[in-house]
BAFI-3210 file (N, C-alpha, C; in Angstrom, 3 decimals, decimal comma, padded with zeros to 6 digits):
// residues 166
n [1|2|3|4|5|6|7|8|9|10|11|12|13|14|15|16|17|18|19|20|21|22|23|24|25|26|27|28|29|30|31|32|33|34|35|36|37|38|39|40|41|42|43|44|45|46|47|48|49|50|51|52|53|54|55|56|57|58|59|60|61|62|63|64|65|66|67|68|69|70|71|72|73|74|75|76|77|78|79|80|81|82|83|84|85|86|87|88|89|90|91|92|93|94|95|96|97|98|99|100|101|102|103|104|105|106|107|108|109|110|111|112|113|114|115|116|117|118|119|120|121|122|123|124|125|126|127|128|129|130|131|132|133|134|135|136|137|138|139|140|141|142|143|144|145|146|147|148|149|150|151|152|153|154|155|156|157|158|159|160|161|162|163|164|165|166]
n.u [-049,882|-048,824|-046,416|-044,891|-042,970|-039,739|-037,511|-034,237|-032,758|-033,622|-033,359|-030,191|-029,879|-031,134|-030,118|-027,631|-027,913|-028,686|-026,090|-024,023|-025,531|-025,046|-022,238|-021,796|-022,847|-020,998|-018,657|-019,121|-019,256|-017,150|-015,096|-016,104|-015,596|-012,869|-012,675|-013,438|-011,174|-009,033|-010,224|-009,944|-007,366|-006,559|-007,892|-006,569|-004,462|-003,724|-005,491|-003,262|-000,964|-001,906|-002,315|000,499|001,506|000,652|000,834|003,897|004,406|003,527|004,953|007,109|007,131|006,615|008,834|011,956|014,532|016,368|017,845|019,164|018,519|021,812|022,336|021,911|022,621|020,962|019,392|017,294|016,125|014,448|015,323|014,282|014,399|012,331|010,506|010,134|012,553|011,969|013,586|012,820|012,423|012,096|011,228|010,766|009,586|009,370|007,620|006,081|005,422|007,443|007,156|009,419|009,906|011,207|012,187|010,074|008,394|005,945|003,475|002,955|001,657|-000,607|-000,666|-001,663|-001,261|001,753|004,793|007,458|010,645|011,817|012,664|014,809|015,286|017,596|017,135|018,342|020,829|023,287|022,902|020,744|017,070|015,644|014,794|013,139|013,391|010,697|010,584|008,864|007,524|004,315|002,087|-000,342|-002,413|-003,113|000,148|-000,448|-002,537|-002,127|-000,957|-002,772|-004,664|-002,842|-001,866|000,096|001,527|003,992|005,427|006,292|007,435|008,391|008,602|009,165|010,481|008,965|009,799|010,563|010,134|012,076]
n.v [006,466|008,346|007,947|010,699|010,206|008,724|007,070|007,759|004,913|003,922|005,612|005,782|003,030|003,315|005,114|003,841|001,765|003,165|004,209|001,901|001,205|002,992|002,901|000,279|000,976|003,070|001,495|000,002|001,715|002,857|000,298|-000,061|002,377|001,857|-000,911|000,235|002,071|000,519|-000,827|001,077|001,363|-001,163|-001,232|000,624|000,186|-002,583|-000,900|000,501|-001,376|-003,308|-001,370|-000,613|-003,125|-004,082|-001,596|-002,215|-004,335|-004,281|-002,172|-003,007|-005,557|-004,671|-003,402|-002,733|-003,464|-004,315|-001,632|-001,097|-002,556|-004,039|-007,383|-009,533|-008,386|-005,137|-003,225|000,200|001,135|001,417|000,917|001,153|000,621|001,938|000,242|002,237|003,933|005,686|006,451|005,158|006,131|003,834|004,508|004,874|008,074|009,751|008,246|007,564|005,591|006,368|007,235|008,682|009,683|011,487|013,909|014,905|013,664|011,408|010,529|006,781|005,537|006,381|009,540|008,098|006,492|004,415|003,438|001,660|-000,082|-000,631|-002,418|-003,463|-006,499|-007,953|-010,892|-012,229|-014,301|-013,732|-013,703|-014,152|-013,507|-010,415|-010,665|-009,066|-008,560|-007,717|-006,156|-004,843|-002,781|-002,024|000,858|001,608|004,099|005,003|005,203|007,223|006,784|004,122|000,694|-000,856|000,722|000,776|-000,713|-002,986|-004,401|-007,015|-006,719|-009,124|-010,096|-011,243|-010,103|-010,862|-009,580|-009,521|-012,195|-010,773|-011,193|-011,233]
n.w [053,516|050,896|048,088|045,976|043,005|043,018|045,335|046,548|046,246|044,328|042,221|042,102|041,162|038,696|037,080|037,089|035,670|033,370|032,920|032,521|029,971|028,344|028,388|026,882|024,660|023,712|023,489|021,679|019,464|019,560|018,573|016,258|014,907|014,925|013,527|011,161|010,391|010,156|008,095|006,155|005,831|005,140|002,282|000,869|000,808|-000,549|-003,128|-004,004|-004,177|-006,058|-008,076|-008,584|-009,236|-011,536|-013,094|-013,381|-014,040|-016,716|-017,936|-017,718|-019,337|-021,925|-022,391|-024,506|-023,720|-020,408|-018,881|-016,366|-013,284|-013,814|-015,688|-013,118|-010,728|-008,764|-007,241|-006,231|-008,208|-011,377|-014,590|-017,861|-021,450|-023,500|-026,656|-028,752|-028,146|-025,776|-022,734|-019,376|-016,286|-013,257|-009,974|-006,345|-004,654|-002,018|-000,964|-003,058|-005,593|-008,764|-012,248|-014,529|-017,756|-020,402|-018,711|-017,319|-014,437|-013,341|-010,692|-009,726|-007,336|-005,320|-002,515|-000,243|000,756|001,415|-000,426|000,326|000,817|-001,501|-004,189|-007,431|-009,166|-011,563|-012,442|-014,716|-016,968|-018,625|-022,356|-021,494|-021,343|-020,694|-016,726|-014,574|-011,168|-008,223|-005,457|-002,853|000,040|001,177|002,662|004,911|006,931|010,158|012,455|014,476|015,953|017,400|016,194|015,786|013,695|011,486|008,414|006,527|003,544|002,372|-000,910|-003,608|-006,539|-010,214|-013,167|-016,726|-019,672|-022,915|-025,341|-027,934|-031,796|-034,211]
ca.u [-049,112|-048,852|-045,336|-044,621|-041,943|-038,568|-036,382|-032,815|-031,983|-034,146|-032,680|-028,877|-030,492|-031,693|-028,669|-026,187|-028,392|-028,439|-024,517|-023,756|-025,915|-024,698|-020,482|-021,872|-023,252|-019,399|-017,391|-019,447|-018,981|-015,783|-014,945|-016,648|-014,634|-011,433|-012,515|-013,385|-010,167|-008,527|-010,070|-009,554|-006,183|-006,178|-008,327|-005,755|-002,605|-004,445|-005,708|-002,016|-000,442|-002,461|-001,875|001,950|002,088|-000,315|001,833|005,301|004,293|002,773|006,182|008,085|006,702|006,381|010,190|012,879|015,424|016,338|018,959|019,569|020,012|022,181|022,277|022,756|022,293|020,496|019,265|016,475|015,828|014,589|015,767|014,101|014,353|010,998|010,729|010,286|013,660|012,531|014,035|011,845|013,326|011,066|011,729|010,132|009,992|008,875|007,108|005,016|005,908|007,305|008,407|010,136|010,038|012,117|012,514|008,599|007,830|004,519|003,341|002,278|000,851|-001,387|-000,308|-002,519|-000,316|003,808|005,853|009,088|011,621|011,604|014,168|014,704|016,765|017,869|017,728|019,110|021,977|024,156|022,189|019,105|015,696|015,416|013,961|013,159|012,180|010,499|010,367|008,436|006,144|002,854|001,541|-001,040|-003,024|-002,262|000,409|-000,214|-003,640|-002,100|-000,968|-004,789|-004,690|-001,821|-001,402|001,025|002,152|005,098|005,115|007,439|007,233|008,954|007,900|010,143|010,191|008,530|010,788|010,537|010,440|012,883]
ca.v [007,567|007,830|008,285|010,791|009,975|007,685|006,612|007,652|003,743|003,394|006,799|005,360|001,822|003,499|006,273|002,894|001,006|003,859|004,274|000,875|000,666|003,647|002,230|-000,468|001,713|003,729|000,640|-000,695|002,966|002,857|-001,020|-000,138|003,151|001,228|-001,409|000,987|002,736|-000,434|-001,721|002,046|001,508|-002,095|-001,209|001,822|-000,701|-003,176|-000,569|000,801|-002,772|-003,667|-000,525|-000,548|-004,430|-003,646|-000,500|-002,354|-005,192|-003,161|-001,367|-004,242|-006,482|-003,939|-002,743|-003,350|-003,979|-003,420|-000,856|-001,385|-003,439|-004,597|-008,760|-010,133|-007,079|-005,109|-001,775|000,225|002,178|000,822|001,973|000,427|001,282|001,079|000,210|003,917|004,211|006,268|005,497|005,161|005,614|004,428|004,501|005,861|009,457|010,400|007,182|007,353|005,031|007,483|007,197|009,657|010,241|012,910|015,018|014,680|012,966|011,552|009,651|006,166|005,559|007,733|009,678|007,522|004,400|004,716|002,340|001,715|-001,164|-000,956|-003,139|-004,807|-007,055|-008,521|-012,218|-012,945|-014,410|-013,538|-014,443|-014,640|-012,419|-010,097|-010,829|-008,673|-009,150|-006,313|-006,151|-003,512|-002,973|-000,183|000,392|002,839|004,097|006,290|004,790|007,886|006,206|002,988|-000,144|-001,321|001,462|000,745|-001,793|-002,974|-005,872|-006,859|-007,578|-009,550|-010,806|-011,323|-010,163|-011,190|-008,828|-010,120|-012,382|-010,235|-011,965|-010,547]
ca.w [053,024|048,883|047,389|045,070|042,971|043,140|046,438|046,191|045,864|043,199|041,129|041,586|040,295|037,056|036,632|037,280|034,175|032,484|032,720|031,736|028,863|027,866|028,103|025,894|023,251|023,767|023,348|020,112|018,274|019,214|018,113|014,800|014,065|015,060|012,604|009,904|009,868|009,502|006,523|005,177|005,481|004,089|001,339|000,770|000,725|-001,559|-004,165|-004,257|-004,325|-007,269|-009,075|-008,598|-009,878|-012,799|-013,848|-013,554|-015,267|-018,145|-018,334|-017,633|-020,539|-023,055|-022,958|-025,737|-022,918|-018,776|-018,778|-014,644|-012,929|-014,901|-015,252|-012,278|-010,177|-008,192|-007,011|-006,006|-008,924|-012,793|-015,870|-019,036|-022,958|-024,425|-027,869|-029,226|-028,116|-025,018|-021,333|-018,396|-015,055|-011,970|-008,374|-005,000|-003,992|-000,905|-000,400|-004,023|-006,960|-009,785|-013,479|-015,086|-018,809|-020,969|-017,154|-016,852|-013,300|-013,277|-009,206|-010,031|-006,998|-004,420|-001,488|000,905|000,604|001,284|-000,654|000,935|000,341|-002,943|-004,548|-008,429|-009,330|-012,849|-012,351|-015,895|-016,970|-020,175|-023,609|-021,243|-021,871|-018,627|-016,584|-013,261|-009,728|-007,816|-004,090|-002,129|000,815|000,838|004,377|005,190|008,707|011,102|013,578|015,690|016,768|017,840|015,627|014,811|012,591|010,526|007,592|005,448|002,773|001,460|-002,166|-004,431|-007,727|-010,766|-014,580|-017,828|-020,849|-023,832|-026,292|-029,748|-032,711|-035,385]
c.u [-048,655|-047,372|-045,576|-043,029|-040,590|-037,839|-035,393|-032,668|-032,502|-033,681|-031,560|-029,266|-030,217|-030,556|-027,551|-026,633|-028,069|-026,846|-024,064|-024,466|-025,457|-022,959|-020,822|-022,332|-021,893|-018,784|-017,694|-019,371|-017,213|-014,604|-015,544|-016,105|-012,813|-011,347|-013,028|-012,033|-008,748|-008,242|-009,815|-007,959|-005,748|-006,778|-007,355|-004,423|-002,934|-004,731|-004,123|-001,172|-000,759|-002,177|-000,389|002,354|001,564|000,999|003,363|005,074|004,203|004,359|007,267|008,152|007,029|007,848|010,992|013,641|015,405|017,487|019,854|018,331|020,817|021,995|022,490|022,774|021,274|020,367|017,799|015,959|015,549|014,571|015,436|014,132|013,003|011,523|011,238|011,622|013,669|013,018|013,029|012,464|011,875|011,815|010,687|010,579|008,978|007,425|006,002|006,060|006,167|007,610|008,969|010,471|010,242|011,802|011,313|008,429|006,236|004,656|002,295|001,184|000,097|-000,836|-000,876|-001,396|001,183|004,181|007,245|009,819|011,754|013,291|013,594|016,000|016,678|018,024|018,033|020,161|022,319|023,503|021,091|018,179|015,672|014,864|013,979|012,842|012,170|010,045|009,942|007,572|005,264|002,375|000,863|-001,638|-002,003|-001,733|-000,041|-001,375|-002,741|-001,730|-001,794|-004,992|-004,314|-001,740|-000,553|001,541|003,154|004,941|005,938|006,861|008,043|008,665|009,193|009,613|009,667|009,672|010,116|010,818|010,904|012,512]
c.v [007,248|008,336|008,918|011,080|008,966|008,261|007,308|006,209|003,591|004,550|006,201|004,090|002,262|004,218|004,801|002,159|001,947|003,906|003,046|000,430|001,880|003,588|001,312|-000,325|002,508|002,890|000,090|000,778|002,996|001,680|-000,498|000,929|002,350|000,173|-000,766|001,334|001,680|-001,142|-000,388|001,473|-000,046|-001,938|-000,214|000,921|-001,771|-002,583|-000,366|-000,258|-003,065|-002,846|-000,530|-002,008|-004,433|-002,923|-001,223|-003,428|-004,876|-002,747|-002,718|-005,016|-005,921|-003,227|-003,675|-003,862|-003,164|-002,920|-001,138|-001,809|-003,918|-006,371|-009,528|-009,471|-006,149|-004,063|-000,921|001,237|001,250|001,618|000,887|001,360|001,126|000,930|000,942|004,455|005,465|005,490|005,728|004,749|005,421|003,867|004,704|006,782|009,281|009,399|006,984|006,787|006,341|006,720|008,420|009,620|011,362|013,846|015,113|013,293|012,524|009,909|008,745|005,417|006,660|007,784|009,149|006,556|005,110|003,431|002,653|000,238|-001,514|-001,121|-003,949|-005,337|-007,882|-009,763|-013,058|-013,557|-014,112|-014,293|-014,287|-013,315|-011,808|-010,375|-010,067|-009,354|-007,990|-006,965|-005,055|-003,711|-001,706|-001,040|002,135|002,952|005,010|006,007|005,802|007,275|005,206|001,898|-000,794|-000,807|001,302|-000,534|-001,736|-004,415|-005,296|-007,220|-008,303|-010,349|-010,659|-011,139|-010,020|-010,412|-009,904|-010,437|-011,621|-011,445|-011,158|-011,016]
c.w [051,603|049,003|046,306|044,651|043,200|044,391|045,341|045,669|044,626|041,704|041,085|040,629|038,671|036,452|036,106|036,034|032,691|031,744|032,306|030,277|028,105|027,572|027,551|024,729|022,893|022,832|021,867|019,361|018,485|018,293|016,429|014,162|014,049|013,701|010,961|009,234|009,427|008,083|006,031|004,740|004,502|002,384|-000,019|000,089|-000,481|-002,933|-004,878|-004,911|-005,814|-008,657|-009,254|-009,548|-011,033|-014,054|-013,970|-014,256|-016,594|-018,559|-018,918|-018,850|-022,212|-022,997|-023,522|-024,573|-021,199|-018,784|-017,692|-014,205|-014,122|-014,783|-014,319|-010,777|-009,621|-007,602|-006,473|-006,616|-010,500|-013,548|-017,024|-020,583|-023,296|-026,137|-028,921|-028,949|-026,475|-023,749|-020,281|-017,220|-013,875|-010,687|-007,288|-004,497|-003,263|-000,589|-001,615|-005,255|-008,407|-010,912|-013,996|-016,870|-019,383|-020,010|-017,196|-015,505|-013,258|-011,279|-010,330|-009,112|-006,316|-003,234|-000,533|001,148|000,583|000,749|-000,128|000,762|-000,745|-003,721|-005,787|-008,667|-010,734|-012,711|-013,550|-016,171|-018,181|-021,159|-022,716|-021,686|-020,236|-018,298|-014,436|-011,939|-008,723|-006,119|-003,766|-001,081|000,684|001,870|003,863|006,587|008,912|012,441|014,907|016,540|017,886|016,357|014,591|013,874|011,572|009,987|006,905|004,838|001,453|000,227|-002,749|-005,137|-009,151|-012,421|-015,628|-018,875|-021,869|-024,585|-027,800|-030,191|-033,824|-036,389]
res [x|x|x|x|x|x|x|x|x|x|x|x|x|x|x|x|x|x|x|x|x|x|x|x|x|x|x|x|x|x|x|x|x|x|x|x|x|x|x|x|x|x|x|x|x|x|x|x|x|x|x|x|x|x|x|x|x|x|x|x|x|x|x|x|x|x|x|x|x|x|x|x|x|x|x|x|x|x|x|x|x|x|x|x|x|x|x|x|x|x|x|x|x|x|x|x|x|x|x|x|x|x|x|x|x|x|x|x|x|x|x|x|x|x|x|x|x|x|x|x|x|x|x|x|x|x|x|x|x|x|x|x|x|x|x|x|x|x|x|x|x|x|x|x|x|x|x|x|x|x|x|x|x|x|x|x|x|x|x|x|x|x|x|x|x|x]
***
């Protein structure tokens, strides 16, 4: 007597291979968007990072004097003179690095990236050359996923105005 065709045992067999090789093709698309959106977000916190320490240095260096903090002091807002005599206020709104020149707002970094803890401080002393120190963190991702998603680094560092020479 010829068989045509597959046994039941031998259809669950192939369905049950099938189904497992098919939850191991799942779990690696899923593992590989999980680690995509990761490095988005580190790559995100990184570009930001870089641009924020770039731009405050730049500012930082190149002003006549630090208005606030004052010496000694400490706040979470900077106020420098530039040379030209104008003032340059920067801070964080709504989680984007700003400055502010003559009531012109310009975002220094990008809405992808939140800075938050943003703190300078004047660690000069009387007669000294300012000299700042900037604290902040920039986190990006999307906690609503889950954790995995979400990055963030703290920064801190310290840049001294240039000594003029009169």
């Amino acid at each position: 007597m010829a068989h045509k065709g597959f046994t039941f045992v031998e259809t669950l067999i192939y369905v049950a291979l099938i189904g497992i090789t098919l939850t191991g093709f799942v779990a690696f698309a899923l593992a590989a968007a999980g680690a995509r959106a990761k490095n988005d977000a580190m790559r995100e916190v990184n570009a930001n990072a870089n641009m924020a320490l770039d731009y405050l240095s730049r500012e930082i260096k190149g002003a006549a004097h630090m208005i606030s903090p004052v010496k000694g002091g400490s706040g979470d807002g900077l106020i420098l003179s530039l040379p030209d005599g104008e003032i340059v206020t920067i801070g964080a709104m709504d989680g984007i690095l700003t400055e502010e020149i003559g009531g012109e707002t310009t975002n220094i970094t990008s809405p992808g990236a939140a800075i938050s803890n943003l703190s300078f401080a004047n660690l000069s002393g009387v007669g000294e050359e300012d000299n700042a120190r900037i604290l902040f963190t920039v986190s990006a991702g999307d906690e609503a996923y889950g954790k995995e998603f979400k990055y963030s680094m703290d920064i801190q560092t310290a840049v001294c105005l240039r000594v003029r020479q009169e």
